[in-house]
N, C-alpha and C positions, 0 to 999 in steps of 0.2 A: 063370497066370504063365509057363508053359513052355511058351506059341506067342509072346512077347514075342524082339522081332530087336532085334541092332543098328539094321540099318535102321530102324525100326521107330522108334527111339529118336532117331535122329538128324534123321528126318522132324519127328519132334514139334517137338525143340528148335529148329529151324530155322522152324517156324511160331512158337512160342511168341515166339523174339527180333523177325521181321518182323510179327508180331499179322497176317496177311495168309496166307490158304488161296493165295491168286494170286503175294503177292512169295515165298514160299518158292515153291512150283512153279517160277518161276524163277530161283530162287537156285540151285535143285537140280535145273536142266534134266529137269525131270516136267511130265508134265502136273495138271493142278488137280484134274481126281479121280482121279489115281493117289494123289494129294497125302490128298485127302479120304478114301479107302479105306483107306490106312494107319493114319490116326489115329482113326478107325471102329472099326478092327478091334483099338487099342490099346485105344480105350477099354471094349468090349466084355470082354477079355484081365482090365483092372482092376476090372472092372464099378464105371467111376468117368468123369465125365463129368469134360474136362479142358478144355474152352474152352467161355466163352458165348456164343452167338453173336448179333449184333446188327444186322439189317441185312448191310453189307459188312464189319462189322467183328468184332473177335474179340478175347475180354480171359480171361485163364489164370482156371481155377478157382482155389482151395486146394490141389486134390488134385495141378492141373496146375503150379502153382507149387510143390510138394513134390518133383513129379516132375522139373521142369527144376532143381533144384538136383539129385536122384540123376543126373539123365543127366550133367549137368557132371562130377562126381563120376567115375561109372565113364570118362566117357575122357580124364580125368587119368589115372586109374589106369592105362586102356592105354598110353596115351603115353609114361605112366614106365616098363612094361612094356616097351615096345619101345625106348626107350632103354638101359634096362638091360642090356636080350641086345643091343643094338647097343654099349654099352660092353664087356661082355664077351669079342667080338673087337676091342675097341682099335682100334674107328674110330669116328669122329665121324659117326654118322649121324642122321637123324629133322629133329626142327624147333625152329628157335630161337624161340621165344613172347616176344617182347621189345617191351614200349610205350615210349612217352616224351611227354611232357608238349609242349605249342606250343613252350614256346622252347628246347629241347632238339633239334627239330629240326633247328634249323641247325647242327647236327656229328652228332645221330645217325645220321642215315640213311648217313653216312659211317664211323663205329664198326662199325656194321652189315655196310656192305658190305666194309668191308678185312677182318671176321674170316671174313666169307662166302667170300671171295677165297683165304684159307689152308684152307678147308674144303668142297672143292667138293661132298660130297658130300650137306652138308645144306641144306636147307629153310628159307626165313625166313617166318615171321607176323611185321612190323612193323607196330605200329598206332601213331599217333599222336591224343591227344585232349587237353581242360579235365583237369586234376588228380580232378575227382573221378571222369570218369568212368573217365579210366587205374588211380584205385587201386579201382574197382568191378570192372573186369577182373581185377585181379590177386586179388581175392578170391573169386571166382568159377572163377577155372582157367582163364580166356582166355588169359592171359599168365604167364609165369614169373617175369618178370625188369622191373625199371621202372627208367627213368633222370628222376630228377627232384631237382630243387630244397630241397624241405624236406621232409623224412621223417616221414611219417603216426605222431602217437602214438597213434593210437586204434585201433590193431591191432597183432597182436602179430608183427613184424616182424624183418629181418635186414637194415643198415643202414649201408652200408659207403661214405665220401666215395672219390672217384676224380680227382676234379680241382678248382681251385679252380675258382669264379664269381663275377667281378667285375662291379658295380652301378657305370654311372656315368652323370653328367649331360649330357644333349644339347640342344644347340641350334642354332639353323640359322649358317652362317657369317659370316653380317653381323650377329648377335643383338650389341649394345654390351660384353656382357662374353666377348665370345669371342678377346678378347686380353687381359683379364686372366692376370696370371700366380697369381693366389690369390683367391678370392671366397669372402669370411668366411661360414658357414651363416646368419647374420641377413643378411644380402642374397639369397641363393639365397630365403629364406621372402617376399621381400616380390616375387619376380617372378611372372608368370603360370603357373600347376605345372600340367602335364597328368600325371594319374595312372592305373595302374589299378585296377583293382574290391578294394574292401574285402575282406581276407584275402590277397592277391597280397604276395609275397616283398618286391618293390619300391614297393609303399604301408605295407608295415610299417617298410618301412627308414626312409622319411621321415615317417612317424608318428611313430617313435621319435625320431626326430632334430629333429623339432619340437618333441616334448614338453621332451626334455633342452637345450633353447633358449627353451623359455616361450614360446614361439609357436605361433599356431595355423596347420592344415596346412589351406586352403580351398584346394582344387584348381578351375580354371573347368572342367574337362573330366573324367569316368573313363568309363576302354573296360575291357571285359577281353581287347582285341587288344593285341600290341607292335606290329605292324603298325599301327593308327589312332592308334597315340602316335608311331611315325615318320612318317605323312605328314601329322600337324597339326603336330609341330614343324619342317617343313620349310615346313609352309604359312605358318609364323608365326606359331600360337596362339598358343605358349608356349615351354617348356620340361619337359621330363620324364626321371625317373629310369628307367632301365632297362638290361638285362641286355646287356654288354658285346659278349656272344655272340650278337647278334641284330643287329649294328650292322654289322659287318665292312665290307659292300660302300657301305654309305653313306657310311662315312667314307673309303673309295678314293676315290669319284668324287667325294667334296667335297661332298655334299651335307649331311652332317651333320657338327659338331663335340662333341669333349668338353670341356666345361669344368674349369677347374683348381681346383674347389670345396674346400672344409678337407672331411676328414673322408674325401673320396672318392677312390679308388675302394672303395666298403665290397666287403670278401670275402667270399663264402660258398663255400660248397661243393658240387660233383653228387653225389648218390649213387647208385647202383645198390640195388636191394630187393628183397628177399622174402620169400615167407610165412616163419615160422620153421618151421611144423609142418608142412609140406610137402617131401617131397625135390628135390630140383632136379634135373632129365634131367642123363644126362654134356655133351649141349652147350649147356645153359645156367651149368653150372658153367664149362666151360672158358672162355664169354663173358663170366662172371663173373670170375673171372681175368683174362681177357685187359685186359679197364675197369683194374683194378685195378692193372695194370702196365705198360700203355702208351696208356690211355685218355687222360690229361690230354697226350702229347708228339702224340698224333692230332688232338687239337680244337685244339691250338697251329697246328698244319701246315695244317688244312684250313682254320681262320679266319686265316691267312695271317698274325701276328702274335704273338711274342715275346712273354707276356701278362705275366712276368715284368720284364720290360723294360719295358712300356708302364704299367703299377704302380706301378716307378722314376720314370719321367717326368713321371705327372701327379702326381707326389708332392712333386715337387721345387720 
């Protein structure tokens, strides 16, 4: 055990996550058997064979799936380490670990970059992914910090809203009820619904709102893009529910409207998240913070739109 390196450890993990002797050697600008000698000499080290190897291909032992959860592990542990002595002198330095879910994106990576901008001297990891694989990172030690939608009960989490999220109805500009001033929920149910994929925020919404209307919810389309639900309602499939914050530019140039539906625009909330049992680096706290008190006047500014105001309107 005491000829085991960092290196050593970080070669492994890097093969273990691209299952590929070849994509890590490039990942890690090495060559393939500098790549191969490393993890040779690890498994020798543990006298424990940690990959099978199959052909081109390569899938973790037991011993190796043990071990890429300890490597995760200890450089968390670094990383909180080097935050630590970097809080210590009262500067924000190291790296910000922060995901965000698809439709989060359209203001994250602007959250991101203005605290980045007060902070020159730190580091960002933003990832962007599908919900579960952004809450698999965050349970694993990829990421610190998540901005999403509906907060995971099935881990033991820290769970804080930052802004509202408004849910509203689109359809294309010539669609017949797009000068209605009010369109009772039994008329929304009897048009053509484009939805997304069962468990999404915005297919529970109008599940719910079907059921509490005794109708049923047959949608002719589900993606799990918001993107293939803007460009079929724009083609003229239908009509579909979706997240306000995703719409911004379409509704500029006219391409999409909102309807004046009862009921709508339903609120939810962003939250920001994290482990509970995990300490958070000093600059995932302070980014922590920072959501928490001027995150929601930032996604107002960058979605170019008064959401507060626009709430009033379709209310009215």
């Amino acid at each position: 055990m005491k000829n085991i390196t960092l290196k050593q450890l970080r070669i492994f993990a890097t093969v273990a996550r691209q299952l590929s002797f070849t994509r890590a050697a490039n990942a890690l600008s090495l060559t393939q058997p500098a790549v191969s000698t490393q993890i040779r000499a690890l498994e020798e080290s543990l006298v424990s064979r940690l990959f099978d190897r199959v052909g081109r291909s390569v899938q973790l032992t037991e011993a190796g799936v043990r071990l890429l959860a300890s490597a995760d592990e200890i450089e968390h542990v670094l990383e909180q380490t080097f935050e630590s002595l970097a809080g210590l002198r009262d500067v924000k330095m190291g790296t910000l670990k922060v995901g965000a879910i698809h439709t989060a994106n359209y203001f994250a990576a602007s959250l991101v970059n203005a605290f980045a901008a007060q902070h020159s001297a730190i580091t960002v990891r933003y990832t962007v992914d599908a919900t579960p694989e952004i809450i698999s990172q965050l349970v694993q030690s990829q990421t610190e910090l998540i901005i999403i939608g509906r907060a995971p009960t099935n881990i033991n989490i820290v769970a804080e809203p930052f802004a509202k999220h408004p849910y509203v109805i689109v359809a294309p500009p010539d669609h017949p009820l797009a000068r209605s001033r009010r369109v009772p929920l039994t008329r929304l149910f009897r048009e053509r619904l484009l939805s997304r994929e069962p468990g999404a925020a915005a297919r529970l919404i109008m599940e719910n709102l079907a059921l509490e209307c005794g109708l049923p919810h047959q949608p002719v389309l589900e993606t799990s893009s918001n993107e293939t639900i803007k460009q079929a309602v724009m083609a003229g499939i239908g009509i579909g529910c979706i997240s306000r914050h995703t719409i911004s530019l379409e509704l500029l140039t006219g391409r999409l409207v909102m309807l004046h539906v009862e009921k709508f625009p339903v609120i939810r909330d962003w939250y920001v998240i994290n482990l509970r049992d995990r300490r958070l680096s000093p600059v995932a706290q302070a980014f922590r913070q920072y959501l928490t008190t001027d995150g929601a006047a930032i996604i107002e500014r960058v979605l170019g739109k008064d959401l507060e105001g626009q709430t009033k309107r379709t209310r009215a």
